[in-house]
C-alpha positions, 0 to 999 in steps of 0.5 A: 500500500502506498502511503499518502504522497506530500508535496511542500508548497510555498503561496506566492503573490501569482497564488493570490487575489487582491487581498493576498488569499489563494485563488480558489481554483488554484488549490487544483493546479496543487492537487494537480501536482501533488497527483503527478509526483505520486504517480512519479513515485510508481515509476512513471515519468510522464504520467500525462501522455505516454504510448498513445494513451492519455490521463485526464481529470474526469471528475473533481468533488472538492470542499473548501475549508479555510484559505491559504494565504501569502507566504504559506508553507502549505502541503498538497497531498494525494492517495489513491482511493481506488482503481479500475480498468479505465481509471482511478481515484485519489483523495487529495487535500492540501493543509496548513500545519496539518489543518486542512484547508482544502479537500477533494476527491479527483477521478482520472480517465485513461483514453486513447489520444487520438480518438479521446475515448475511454481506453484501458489502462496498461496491464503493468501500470494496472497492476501497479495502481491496484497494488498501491491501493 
C-alpha cells in the first residue's frame, strides 16, 4: 500500500487575489501536482501522455475549508482511493500545519489520444495502481 504522497508548497503573490488569499481554483493546479509526483513515485515519468494513451481529470468533488494565504508553507497531498480498468481515484487535500484547508476527491480517465475515448489502462501500470491501493 502506498502511503499518502506530500508535496511542500510555498503561496506566492501569482497564488493570490487582491487581498493576498489563494485563488480558489488554484488549490487544483496543487492537487494537480501533488497527483503527478505520486504517480512519479510508481515509476512513471510522464504520467500525462505516454504510448498513445492519455490521463485526464474526469471528475473533481472538492470542499473548501479555510484559505491559504501569502507566504504559506502549505502541503498538497494525494492517495489513491481506488482503481479500475479505465481509471482511478485519489483523495487529495492540501493543509496548513496539518489543518486542512482544502479537500477533494479527483477521478482520472485513461483514453486513447487520438480518438479521446475511454481506453484501458496498461496491464503493468494496472497492476501497479491496484497494488498501491
Amino acid at each position: 500500500m502506498t502511503e499518502e504522497y506530500c508535496l511542500p508548497i510555498r503561496v506566492y503573490v501569482e497564488d493570490t487575489d487582491a487581498g493576498g488569499i489563494v485563488y480558489y481554483a488554484n488549490y487544483l493546479k496543487y492537487f494537480e501536482r501533488a497527483r503527478t509526483e505520486l504517480i512519479r513515485t510508481l515509476g512513471y515519468d510522464k504520467p500525462a501522455l505516454f504510448n498513445g494513451l492519455q490521463f485526464v481529470v474526469h471528475s473533481v468533488e472538492v470542499k473548501y475549508r479555510q484559505p491559504a494565504v501569502l507566504d504559506d508553507q502549505i502541503v498538497a497531498t494525494a492517495k489513491l482511493l481506488s482503481v479500475s480498468r479505465t481509471s482511478f481515484t485519489i483523495a487529495q487535500k492540501v493543509l496548513r500545519n496539518n489543518e486542512v484547508l482544502v479537500e477533494g476527491v479527483v477521478k482520472v480517465a485513461c483514453i486513447n489520444h487520438e480518438r479521446k475515448r475511454p481506453a484501458a489502462i496498461p496491464t503493468d501500470m494496472l497492476q501497479t495502481l491496484q497494488a498501491a491501493v
